[in-house]
MARDRENSE-424655 format. One line per 8 residues: number of its first residue (from 1); for each residue x, y, z of C-alpha. Coordinates in steps of 0.001 Angstrom, whole numbers, plus 500000, padded with zeros to 6 digits. Each point is the difference from the previous one (the first is absolute). Example, Ala and Ser with C-alpha at 12.3 -4.5 7.8 and 13.67 -1.06 7.14 Angstrom:
MARDRENSE-424655
1	512300:495500:507800 ~ 501370:503440:499340
end
This chain:
MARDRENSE-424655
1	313300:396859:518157 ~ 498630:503368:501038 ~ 499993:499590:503778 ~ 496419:500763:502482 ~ 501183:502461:502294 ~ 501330:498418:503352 ~ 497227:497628:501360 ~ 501724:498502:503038
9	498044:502001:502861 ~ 496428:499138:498834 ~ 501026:496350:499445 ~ 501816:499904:503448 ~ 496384:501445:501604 ~ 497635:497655:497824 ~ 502339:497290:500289 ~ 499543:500306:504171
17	496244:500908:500177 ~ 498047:497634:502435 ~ 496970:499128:497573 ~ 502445:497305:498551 ~ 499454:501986:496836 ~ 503584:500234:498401 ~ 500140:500963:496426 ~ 501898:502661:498170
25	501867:499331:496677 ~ 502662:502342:500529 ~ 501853:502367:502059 ~ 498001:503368:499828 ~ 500747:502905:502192 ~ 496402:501427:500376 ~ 500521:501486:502950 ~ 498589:503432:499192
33	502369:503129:501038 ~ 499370:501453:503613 ~ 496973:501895:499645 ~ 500213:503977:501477 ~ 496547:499061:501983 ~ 498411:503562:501835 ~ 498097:498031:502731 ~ 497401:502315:501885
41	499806:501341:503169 ~ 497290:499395:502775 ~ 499070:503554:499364 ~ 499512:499034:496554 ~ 498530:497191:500746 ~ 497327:501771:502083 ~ 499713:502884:497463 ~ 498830:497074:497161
49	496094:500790:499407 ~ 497443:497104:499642 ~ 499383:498607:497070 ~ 496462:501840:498127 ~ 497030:497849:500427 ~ 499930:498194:496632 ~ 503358:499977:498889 ~ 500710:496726:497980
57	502571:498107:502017 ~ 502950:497990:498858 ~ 500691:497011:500834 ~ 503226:499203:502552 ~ 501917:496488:500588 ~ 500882:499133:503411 ~ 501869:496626:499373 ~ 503165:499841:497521
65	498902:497411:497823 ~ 496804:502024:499181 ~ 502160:503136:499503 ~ 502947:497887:497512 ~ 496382:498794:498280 ~ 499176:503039:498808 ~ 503581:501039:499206 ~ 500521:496467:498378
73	496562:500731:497357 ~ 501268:503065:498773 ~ 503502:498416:499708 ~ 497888:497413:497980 ~ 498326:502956:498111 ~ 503683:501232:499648 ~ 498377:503370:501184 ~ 502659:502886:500022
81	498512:501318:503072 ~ 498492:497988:503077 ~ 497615:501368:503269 ~ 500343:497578:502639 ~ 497919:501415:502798 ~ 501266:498558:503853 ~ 498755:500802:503337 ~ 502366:499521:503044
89	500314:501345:503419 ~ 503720:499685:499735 ~ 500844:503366:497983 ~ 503729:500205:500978 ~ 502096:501151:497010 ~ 502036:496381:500073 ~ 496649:498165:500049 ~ 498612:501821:497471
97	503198:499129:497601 ~ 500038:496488:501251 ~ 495927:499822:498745 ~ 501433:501202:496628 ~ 502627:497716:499287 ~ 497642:496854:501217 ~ 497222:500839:498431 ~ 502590:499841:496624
105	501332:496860:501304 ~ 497089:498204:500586 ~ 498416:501308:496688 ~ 502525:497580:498587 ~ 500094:496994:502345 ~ 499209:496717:497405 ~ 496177:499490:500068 ~ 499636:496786:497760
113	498280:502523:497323 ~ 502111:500095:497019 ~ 499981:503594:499403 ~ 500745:501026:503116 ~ 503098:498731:502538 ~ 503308:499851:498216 ~ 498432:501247:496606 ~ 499603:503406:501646
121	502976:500261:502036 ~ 502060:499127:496431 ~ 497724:502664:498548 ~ 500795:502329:502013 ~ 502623:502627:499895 ~ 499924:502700:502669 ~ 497847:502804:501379 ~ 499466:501880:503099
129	497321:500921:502416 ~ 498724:503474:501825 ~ 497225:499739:502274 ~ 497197:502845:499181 ~ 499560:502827:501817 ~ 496182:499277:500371 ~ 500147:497867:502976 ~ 497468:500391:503139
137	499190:498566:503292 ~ 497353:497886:501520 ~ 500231:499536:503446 ~ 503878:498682:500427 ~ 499830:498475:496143 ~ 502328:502196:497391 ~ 498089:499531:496707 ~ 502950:500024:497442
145	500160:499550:496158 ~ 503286:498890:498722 ~ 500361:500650:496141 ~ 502427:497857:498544 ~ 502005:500673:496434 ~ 500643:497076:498226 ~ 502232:498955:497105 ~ 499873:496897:497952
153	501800:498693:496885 ~ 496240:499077:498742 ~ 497452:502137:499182 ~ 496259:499156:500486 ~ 499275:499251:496395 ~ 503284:497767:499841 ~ 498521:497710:502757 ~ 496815:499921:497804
161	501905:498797:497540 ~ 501534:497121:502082 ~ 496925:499007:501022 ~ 498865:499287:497024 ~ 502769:498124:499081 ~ 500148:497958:503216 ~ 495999:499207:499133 ~ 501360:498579:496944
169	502220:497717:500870 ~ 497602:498819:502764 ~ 497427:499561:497536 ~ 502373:497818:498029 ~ 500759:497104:502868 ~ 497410:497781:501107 ~ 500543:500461:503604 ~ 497360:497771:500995
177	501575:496825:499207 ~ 503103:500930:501518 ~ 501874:499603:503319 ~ 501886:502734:501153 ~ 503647:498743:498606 ~ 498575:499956:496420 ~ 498576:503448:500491 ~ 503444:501483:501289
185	501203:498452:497123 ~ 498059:501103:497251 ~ 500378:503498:501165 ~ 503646:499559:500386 ~ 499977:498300:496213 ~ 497918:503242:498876 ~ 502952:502537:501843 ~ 502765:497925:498669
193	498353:499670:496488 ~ 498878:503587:499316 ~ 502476:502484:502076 ~ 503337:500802:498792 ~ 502994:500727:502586 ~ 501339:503254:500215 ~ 503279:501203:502224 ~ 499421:503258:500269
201	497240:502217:498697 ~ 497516:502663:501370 ~ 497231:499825:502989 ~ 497350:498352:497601 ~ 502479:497254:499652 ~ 499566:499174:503534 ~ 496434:499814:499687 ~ 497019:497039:498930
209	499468:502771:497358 ~ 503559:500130:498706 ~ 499740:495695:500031 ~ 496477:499354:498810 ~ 499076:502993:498017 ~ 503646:501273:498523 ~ 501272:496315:500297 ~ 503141:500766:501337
217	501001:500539:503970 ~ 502873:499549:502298 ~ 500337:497514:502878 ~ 497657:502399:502111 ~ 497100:499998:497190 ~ 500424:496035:499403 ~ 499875:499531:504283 ~ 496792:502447:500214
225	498329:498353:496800 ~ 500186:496801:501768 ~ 498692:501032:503521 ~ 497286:501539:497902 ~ 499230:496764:498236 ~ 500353:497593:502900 ~ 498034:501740:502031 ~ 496998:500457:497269
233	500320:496206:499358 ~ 499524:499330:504244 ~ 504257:499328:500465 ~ 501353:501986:502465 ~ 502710:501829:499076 ~ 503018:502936:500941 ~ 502557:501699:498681 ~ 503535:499527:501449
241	503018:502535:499492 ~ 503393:499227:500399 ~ 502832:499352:497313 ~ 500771:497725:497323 ~ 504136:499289:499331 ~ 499993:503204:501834 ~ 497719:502400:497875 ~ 497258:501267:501656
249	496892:497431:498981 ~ 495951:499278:500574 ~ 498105:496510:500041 ~ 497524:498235:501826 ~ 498778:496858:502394 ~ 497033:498879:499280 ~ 498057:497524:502503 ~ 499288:496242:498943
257	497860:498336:503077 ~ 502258:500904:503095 ~ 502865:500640:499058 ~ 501592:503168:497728 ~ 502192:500079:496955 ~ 502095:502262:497787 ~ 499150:500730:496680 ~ 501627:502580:497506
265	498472:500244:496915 ~ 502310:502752:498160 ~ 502518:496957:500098 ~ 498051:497632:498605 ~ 498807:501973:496401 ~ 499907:497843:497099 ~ 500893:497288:502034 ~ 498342:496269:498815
273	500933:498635:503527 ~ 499809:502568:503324 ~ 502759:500161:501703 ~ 499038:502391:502533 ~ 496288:499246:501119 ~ 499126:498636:503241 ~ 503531:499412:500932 ~ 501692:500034:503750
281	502124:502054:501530 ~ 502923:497407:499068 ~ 498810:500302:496315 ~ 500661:503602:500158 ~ 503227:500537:501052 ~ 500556:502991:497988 ~ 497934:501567:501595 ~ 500363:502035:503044
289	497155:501515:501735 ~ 499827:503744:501848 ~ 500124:499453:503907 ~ 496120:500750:500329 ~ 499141:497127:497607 ~ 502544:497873:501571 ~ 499072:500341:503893 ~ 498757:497377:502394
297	496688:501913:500307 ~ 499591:500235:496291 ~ 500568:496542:499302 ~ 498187:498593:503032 ~ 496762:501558:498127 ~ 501333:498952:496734 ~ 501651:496641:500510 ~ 502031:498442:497166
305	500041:496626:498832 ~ 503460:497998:500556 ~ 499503:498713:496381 ~ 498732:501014:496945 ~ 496417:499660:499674 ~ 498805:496664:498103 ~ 496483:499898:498428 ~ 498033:496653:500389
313	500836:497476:497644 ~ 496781:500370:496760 ~ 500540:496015:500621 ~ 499598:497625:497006 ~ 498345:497425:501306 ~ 499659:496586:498052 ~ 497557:497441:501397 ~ 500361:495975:500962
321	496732:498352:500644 ~ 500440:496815:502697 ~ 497305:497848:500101 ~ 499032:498636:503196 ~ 499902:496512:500731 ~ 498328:497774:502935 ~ 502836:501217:502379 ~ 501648:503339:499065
329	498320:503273:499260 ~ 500243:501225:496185 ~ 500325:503930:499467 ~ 501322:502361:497255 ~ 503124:501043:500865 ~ 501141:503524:498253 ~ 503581:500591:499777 ~ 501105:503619:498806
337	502934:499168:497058 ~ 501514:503815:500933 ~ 500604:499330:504007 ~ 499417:496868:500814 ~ 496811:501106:502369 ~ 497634:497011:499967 ~ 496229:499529:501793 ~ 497568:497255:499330
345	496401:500096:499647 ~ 497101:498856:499052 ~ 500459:497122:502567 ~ 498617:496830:499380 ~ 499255:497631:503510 ~ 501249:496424:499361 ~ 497389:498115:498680 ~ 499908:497290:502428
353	499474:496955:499758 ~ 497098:499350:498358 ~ 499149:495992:501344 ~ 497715:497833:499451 ~ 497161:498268:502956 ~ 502262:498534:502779 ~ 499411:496170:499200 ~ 499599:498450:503215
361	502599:496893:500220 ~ 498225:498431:503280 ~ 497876:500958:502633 ~ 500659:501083:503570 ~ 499834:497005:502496 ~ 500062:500438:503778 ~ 503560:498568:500043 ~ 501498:501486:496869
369	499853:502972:497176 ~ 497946:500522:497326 ~ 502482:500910:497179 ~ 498811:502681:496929 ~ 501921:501096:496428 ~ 499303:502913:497824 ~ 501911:500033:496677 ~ 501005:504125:498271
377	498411:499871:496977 ~ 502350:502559:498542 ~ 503346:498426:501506 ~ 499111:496786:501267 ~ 501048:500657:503362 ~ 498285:497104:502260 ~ 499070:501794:503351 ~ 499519:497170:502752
385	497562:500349:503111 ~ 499298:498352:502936 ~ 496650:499808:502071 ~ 500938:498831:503760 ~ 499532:497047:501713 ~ 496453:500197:501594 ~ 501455:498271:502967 ~ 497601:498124:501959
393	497063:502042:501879 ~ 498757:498120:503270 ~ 497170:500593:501345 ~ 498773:497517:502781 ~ 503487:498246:499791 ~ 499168:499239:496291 ~ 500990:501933:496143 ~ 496646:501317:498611
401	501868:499645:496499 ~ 500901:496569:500106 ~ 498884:498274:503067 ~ 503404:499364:501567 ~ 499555:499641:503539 ~ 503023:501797:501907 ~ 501764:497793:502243 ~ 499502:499669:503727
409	501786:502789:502037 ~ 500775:501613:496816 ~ 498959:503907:499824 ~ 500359:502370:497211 ~ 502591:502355:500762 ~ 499830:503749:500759 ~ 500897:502322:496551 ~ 503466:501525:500794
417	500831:504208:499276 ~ 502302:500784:497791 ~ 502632:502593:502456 ~ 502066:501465:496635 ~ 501125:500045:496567 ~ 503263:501312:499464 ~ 503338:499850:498113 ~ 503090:501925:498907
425	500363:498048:497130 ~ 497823:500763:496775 ~ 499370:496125:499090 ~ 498661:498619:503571 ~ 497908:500576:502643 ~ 500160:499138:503495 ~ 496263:499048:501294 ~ 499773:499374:504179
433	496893:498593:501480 ~ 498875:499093:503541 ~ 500264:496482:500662 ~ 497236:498036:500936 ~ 499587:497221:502968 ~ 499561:496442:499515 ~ 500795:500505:495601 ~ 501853:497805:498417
441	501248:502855:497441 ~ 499117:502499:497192 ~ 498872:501064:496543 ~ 501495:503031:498621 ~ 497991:501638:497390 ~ 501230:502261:497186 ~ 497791:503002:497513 ~ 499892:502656:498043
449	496775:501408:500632 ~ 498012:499163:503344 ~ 496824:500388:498685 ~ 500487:497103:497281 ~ 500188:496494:500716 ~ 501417:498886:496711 ~ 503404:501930:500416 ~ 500445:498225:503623
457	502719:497052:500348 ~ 501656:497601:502892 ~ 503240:501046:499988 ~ 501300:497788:502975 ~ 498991:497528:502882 ~ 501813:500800:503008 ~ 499429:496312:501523 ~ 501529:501455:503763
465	497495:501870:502388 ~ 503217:501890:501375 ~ 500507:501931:497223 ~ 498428:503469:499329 ~ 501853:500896:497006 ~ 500896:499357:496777 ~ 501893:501840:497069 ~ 498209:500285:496444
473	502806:500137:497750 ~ 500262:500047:495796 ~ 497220:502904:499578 ~ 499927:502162:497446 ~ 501564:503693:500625 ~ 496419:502041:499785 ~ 497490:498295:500377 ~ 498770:500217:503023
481	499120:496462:502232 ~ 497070:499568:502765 ~ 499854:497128:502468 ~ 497698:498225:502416 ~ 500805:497194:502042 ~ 498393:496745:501837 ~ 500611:497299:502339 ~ 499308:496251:499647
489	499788:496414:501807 ~ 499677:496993:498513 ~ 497713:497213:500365 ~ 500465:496801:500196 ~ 499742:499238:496206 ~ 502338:502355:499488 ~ 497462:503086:498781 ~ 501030:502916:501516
497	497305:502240:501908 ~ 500707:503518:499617 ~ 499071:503336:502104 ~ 498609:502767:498134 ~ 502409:502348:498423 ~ 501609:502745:501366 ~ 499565:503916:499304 ~ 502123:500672:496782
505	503391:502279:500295 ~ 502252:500905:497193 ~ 502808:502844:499422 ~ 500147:502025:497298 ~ 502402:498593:496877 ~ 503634:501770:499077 ~ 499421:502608:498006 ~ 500787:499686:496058
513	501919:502870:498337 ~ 498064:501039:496263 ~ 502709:501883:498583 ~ 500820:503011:501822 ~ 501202:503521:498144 ~ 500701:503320:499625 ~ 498827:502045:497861 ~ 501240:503503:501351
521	503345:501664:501567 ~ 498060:500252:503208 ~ 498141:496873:500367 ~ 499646:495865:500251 ~ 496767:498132:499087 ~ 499518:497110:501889 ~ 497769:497129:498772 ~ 498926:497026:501287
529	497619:496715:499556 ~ 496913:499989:502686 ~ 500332:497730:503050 ~ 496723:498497:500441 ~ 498907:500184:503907 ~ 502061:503250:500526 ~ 499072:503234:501528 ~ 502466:502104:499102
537	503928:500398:499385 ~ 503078:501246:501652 ~ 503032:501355:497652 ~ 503630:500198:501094 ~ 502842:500945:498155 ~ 503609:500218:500914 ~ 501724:502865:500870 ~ 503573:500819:499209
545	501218:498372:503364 ~ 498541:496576:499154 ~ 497405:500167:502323 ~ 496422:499949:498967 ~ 496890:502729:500740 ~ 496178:499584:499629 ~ 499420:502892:496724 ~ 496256:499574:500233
553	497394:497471:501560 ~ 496704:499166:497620 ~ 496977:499304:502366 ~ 500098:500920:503560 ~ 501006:502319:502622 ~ 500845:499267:503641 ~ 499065:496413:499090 ~ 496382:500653:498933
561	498777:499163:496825 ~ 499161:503205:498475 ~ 499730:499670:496304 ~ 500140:496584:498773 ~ 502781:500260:497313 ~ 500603:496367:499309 ~ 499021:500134:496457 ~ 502843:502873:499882
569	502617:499039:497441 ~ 501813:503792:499458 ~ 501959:502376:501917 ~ 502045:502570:498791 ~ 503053:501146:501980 ~ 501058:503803:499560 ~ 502258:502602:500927 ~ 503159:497536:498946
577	502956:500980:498080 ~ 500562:499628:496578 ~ 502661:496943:499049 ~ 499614:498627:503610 ~ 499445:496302:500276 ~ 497372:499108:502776 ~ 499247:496205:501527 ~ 496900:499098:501228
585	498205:497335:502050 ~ 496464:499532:500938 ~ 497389:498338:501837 ~ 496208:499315:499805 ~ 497787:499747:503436 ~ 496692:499380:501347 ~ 498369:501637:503542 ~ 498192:497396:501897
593	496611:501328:501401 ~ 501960:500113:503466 ~ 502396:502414:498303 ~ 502933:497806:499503 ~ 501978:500287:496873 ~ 501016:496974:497706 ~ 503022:500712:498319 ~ 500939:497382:496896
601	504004:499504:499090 ~ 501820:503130:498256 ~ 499840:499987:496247 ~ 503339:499153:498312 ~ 501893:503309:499510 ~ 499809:502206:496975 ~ 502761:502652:498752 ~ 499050:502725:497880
609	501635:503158:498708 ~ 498138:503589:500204 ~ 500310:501025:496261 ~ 502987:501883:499077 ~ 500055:503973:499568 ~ 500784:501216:496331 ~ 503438:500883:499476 ~ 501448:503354:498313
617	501558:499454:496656 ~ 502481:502163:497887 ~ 501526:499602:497150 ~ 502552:500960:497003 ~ 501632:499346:496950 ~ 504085:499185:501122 ~ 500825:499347:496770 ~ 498848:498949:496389
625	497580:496963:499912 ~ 499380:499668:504111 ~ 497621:501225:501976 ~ 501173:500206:504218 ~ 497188:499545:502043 ~ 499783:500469:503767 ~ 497757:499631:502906 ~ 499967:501216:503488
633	500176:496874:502697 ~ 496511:498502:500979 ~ 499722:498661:503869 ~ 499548:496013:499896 ~ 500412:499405:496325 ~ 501274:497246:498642 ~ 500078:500543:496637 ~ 499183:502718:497261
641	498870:500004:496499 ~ 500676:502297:497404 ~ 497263:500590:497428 ~ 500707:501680:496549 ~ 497924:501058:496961 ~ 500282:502726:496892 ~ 496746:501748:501694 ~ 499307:500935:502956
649	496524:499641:500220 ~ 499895:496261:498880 ~ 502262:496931:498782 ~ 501999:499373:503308 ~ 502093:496779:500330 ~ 502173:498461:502327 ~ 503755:500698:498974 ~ 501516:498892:502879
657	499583:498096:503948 ~ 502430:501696:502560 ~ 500295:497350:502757 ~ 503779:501091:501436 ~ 499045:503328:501374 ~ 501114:501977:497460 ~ 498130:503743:499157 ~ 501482:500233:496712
665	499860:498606:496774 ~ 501239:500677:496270 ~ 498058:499067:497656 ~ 502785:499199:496254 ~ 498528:499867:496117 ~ 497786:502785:499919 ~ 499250:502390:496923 ~ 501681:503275:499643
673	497454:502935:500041 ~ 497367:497879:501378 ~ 498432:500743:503196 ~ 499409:497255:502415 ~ 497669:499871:503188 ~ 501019:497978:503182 ~ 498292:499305:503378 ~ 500852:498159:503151
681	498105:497785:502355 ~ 500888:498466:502635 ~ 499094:496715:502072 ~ 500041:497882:503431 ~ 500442:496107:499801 ~ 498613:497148:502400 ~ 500251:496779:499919 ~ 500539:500753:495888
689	496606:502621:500148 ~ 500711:503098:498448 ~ 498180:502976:501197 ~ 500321:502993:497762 ~ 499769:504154:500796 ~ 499506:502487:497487 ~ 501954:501189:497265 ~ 502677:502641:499938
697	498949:503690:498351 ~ 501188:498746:496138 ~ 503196:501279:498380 ~ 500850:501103:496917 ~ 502946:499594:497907 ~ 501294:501347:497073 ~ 502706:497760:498609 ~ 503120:501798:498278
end
């Protein structure tokens, strides 16, 4: 290939500027030859007449970047001949060739416009500068014009013609519709497609006109084509130089989201699967980039990505409709058939139960419950109720219910206070009350929702007025329990007379796990069932040392309620690592109106694995009838599957499970001269729950 002349000093300036600006395509030396520069005299300078009154005045750039813009138009123009008019009151002859060779510089510096940037600086091929001899004074401002001579391996009309061109193929996508990979790649298709690869030729061959007007261009046409493209489709895009198997060579990266890949589309003509787009620096290994390209500053601007860039799955999604029932919650659960990715939707509450009247069984008496049954009438679930005792209310030392006169010296007793609720464990509470004097013992009540007397129950007579405690054992892990409590005597026909009943306490129920996930290389969902009587939540997970730490609290700060978040069921921890497995424990609380916080018992613990990164696959032909796959090691997996089809669009099946740790795998019996497609996923297990990551880039082979 017919060489630019030397490049290296303007990259080595652009590739330092300040403005975080770096761009140049290749190694041009553009530094224009020392200019023989007469500078005046302060007798000339006084000699210098005014300007006539009238005299049409020109108009002169203080800044740089407005000087390189008028420089950079008529580069655009591909003008022959450029005036760039500067004022400055620094006139020494090494400023004044240091304005020249910046102005050139910056003229060139990548803009984000497509013609402009590395499409000029590839364009261009030499020149000089003089600085005119009609220069003047104002005040201690030297009014200069520099005229610049420019050379370019396109002419005007050429670049016409490319525009045109480039307007067709434009015209041709529907860029609407797509994201920015699928518009890199269409272009990329159309370069690939329509250009032929030449090794050597002349400067049009090293042009967009030599590849999309002739059809036909070297590396340096192919890598200028595509920064034109990518940059008309809204892709940024550069040109790198540096060497291929050690021949001097051209490509491009190309940004997808954050990150920046190679692409070289002069090695990817006629090719039915790319090879070379959107690849990593490991992917590339042949080749070698120029020191500029290849410096800490340039690729702190440009960073790379560690692995070669994966577009999101189309997904396939098939759906399974789950009907809800009294108890569980029915959804449509979509489950893509290419990656494994599943969501639901279209969530369905349980029904409920749907019961019947409550059917009261028998009335409340002053010395005993009144009992009530409702019967589901889609399950036939029979729901039992019970209406307390009325106990015995004296007034004047008799009941105004049933006329029972209260013994002699017999008072009703004072209600007692429930002191607590608490428990470690997630099946029992421990309830403490004040004790009361002259009782004979106490009622311990039991509900699930204070405001409704049907869901209260006894659930134990404490017949000793010593105690002030008693442990609730058997519940049911989330639901949450309240309680109220009173005292008693008994009369002498054995009729108890009770106090009134305490204030009601309860503690929020263990938390119940509803499937946690991840759906991302980065992040956990967690999910959960809502504790009824709960304020908010408090997450912990385990860190590497075993201990735990609190990732996020749900519902206060400082201990004051500040968002009521007990309906929360969601959170989503971030900023993991992909393939780490993560435990977690939580706990559901309620703040008292005296500020004190009710913690209930930690929820059972739950493991789950961040979802696995893609790995990097290769592969060959060793020998007739085999394909040799292999994969670069995943963090955290336990397994891998290999997927194969004759396309590689569609048609993908499972071929094999890796579960030994194995990267490699041959794949025996296939047809000679038939091209085969294989990707690789891989995938975390716990507690027999497979979490998959994306597939591999796909690889073709051609089977001898």
């Amino acid at each position: 290939m017919k060489k630019l002349t030397s490049l290296l000093l303007v990259l080595t300036l652009i590739a330092t500027l300040t403005s975080g600006a770096i761009a140049a395509p290749a190694s041009k030396d553009i530094s224009m030859s020392k200019m023989a520069l007469t500078l005046p005299t302060a007798e000339d300078i006084a000699a210098l007449p005014p300007l006539p009154e009238g005299s049409p005045r020109t108009t002169y750039v203080s800044t740089l970047s407005d000087a390189a813009d008028v420089l950079r138009a008529g580069m655009v123009q591909r003008q022959a001949s450029i005036n760039v008019h500067v004022c400055t009151d620094d006139w020494s002859e090494e400023n004044l060739q240091n304005i020249a060779n910046d102005i050139l510089i910056y003229a060139m510096i990548h803009t984000g416009v497509p013609n402009e940037g590395d499409y000029l600086l590839c364009n261009f091929t030499g020149g000089s500068v003089a600085l005119s001899d009609d220069y003047f004074f104002e005040g201690d401002l030297a009014m200069l014009t520099y005229i610049y001579e420019m050379e370019y391996l396109t002419t005007a009309q050429q670049e016409d013609q490319v525009d045109t061109k480039v307007s067709q193929i434009l015209a041709d996508l529907d860029l609407d519709s797509m994201t920015d990979y699928e518009k890199l790649l269409s272009v990329y298709t159309t370069v690939c497609d329509d250009v032929s690869f030449l090794d050597t030729s002349g400067d049009l061959d090293m042009t967009a006109y030599g590849a999309l007007v002739d059809g036909a261009a070297t590396s340096l046409g192919f890598s200028v084509t595509m920064y034109r493209l990518a940059l008309e489709v809204g892709v940024d895009c550069h040109t790198i130089i540096g060497t291929m198997d050690d021949e001097e060579h051209y490509w491009n990266i190309a940004q997808m989201e954050d990150l920046y890949y190679n692409l070289d589309a002069c090695l990817d003509v006629g090719a039915t699967q790319f090879q070379y787009f959107l690849r990593s620096d490991a992917s590339f290994s042949h080749h070698q980039r120029d020191s500029v390209f290849d410096s800490a500053d340039f690729r702190e601007f440009y960073p790379m990505g560690d692995s070669d860039y994966v577009p999101p799955c189309p997904h396939d999604y098939t759906a399974e409709t789950i009907a809800p029932t009294c108890t569980q919650e029915g959804c449509t659960v979509y489950t893509c058939t290419l990656c494994g990715d599943s969501y639901t939707a279209d969530t369905k509450q349980a029904l409920g139960h749907i019961y019947g009247e409550w059917v009261k069984v028998s009335d409340p008496i002053c010395t005993a419950d009144g009992k009530l049954e409702r019967t589901c009438n889609v399950c036939g679930e029979v729901e039992k109720s019970y209406i307390s005792t009325l106990g015995h209310d004296y007034e004047d030392g008799a009941c105004t219910i049933c006329g029972k006169v209260l013994d002699e010296g017999l008072t009703v007793p004072a209600a007692p206070t429930i002191l607590s609720c608490y428990s470690k464990l997630q099946t029992s509470v421990k309830v403490t009350w004040t004790t009361q004097e002259g009782v004979e013992g106490y009622e311990l009540w039991r509900g699930t929702d204070p405001e409704d007397a049907t869901t209260w129950n006894r659930v134990k007579t404490i017949a000793d007025p010593s105690k002030d405690r008693y442990t609730n054992q058997g519940l049911t892990e989330g639901i949450t329990y309240y309680y109220k409590v009173r005292a008693y005597v008994t009369a002498s026909d054995g009729s108890k007379v009770y106090s009134d009943f305490s204030n009601t306490d309860h503690m929020p129920a263990a938390v119940v796990w509803d499937a946690p996930y991840s759906n991302a290389t980065f992040r956990i969902r967690l999910r959960w069932q809502q504790i009824g009587g709960a304020h908010g939540y408090q997450i912990w997970r385990q860190e590497a040392d075993g201990s735990w730490k609190i990732v996020k609290t749900l519902g206060d700060k400082g201990n004051t309620l500040t968002n009521d978040q007990g309906a929360t069921t969601a959170y989503s921890n971030t900023g993991l690592t992909a393939g780490d497995i993560h435990t977690y424990k939580m706990r559901a609380f309620w703040i008292t109106e005296d500020g004190r916080k009710i913690f209930g018992a930690y929820s059972d613990e739950f493991t789950v694995a961040v979802t696995p990164e893609a790995p990097k696959a290769d592969g060959n032909c060793p020998t007739a009838g085999r394909a040799l796959l292999a994969w670069s090691e995943v963090n955290g997996a336990a397994g891998y599957q290999i997927w194969m089809s004759e396309s590689p669009d569609s048609g993908f099946k499972i071929v094999k499970s890796i579960t030994n740790g194995d990267t490699a795998y041959t794949k025996y019996d296939l047809t000679s001269g038939k091209t085969y497609y294989f990707k690789v996923r891989a995938y975390t297990e716990v507690d027999g729950k497979k979490t998959f990551g994306d597939y591999s880039n796909t690889v073709a082979v051609t089977i001898d």
